[in-house]
N, C-alpha and C positions, 0 to 999 in steps of 0.2 A: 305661478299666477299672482297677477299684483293683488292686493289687498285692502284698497281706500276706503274701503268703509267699514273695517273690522270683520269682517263677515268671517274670516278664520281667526277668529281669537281664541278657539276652543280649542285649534290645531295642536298648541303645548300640552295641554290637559290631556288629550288623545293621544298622543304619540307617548307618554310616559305609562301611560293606562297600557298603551298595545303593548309596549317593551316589555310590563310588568307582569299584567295578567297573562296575556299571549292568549288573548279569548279565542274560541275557534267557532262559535256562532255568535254573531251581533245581529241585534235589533236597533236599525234607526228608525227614527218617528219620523219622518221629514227629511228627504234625500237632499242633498245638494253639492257642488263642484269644489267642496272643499272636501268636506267629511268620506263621501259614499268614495273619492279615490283615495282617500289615507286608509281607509281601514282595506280596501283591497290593494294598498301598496305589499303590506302586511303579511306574508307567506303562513302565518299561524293561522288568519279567517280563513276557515273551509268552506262559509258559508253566511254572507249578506242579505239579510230578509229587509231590504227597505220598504216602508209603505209612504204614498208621495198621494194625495190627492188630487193635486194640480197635473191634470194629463198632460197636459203639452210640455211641462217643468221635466214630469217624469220621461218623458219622449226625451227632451235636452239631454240629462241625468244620464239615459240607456242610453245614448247614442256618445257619449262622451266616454263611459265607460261598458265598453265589450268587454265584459266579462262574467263564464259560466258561475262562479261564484256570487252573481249580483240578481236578487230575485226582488221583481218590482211589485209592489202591490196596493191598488187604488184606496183599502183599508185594512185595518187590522184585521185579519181572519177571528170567523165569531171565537173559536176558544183558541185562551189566549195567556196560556200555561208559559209565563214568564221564563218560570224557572229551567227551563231547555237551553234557555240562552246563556252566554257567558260573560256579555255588556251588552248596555241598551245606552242609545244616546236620543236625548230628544231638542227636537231644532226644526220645530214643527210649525204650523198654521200661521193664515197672517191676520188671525184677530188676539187678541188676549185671552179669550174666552176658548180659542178652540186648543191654545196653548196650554191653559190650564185644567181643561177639560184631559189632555195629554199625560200631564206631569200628574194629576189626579190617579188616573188611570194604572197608570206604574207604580207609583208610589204606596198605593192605596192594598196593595197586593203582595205574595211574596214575588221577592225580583232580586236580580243580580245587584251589582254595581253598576250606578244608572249615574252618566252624563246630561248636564243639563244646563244647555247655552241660553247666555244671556238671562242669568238668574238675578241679576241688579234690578230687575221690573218689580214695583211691589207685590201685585198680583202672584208673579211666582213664587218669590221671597216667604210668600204668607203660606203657602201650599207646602211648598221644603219643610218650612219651621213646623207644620201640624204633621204632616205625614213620614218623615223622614225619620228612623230611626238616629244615623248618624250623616254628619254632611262636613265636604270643608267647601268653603269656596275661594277660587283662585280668582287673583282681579291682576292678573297680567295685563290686561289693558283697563284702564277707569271706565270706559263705556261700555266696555262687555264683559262685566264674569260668568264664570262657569261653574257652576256647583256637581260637583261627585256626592252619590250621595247610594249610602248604602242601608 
C-alpha cells in the first residue's frame, strides 16, 4: 500500500517489536490499514483486541481484514487489566485531547511495552516525559516518530 502521507512510519518500529517480542496478545488504540494488518501478518498474535471508535473506519478496518484473530471494539472495555497483553500500540483519535487522554491511560498504569505513533506532537511528548518509566524514540521519518515506551 502506498504511503504519501507517512501514515505507516510506525511500520519499522512494529515490525522489529513483532520479530523481538513475538507478542501473542496486542492491544491497539486506534485500528487502521497499516497497523491492524501487520500485526495479524504475524503468525505469533493469537489474538488482536482493536478498539476503533469511528464505526464506519471500524467497518473499513473489518472488512479489509477477515480475520478470527481480529476483535473489534467501539471502546476500551470498563476493566482494563493491561498487563494480559504483550504490546499495546496507540494510533488513536482525531483530536489531541482524545490522544492524550489515550497515552494517559496506558501509561498511567502497569502495561506492556506500549507503541506510540507520532510522538513528535508536543502534547504527547509531555505525557511520555511524566509517565513513562523508560522510552526511546525512533524518527525514521522527521514528521512522524514513534516512541516505545516501557
Amino acid at each position: 500500500m502506498d504511503d504519501p502521507g507517512g501514515f505507516g512510519s510506525h511500520l519499522p518500529t512494529l515490525r522489529f517489536l513483532l520479530a523481538v517480542l513475538k507478542p501473542r496478545r496486542v492491544l491497539e488504540i486506534g485500528a487502521g490499514l497499516y497497523s491492524t494488518p501487520e500485526f495479524l501478518e504475524h503468525i505469533c498474535v493469537t489474538a488482536l483486541d482493536s478498539v476503533e471508535e469511528d464505526a464506519e473506519w471500524r467497518a473499513r478496518v473489518k472488512e479489509a481484514n477477515p480475520d478470527d484473530r481480529l476483535h473489534l471494539f467501539e471502546r476500551l472495555p470498563k476493566q482494563r487489566d493491561l498487563t494480559r497483553y504483550d504490546l499495546i500500540f496507540v494510533d488513536n483519535a482525531s483530536t489531541v485531547e482524545g490522544r492524550v487522554a489515550a497515552i494517559k491511560m496506558v501509561l498511567s498504569q502497569p502495561h506492556p511495552v506500549t507503541v506510540l505513533h507520532d510522538s513528535e506532537y508536543p502534547d504527547y511528548h509531555q505525557v511520555i516525559e511524566e509517565l513513562a518509566e523508560g522510552r526511546y524514540i525512533s524518527v525514521a521519518d522527521p514528521q512522524h516518530s514513534t516512541a516505545i515506551c516501557w
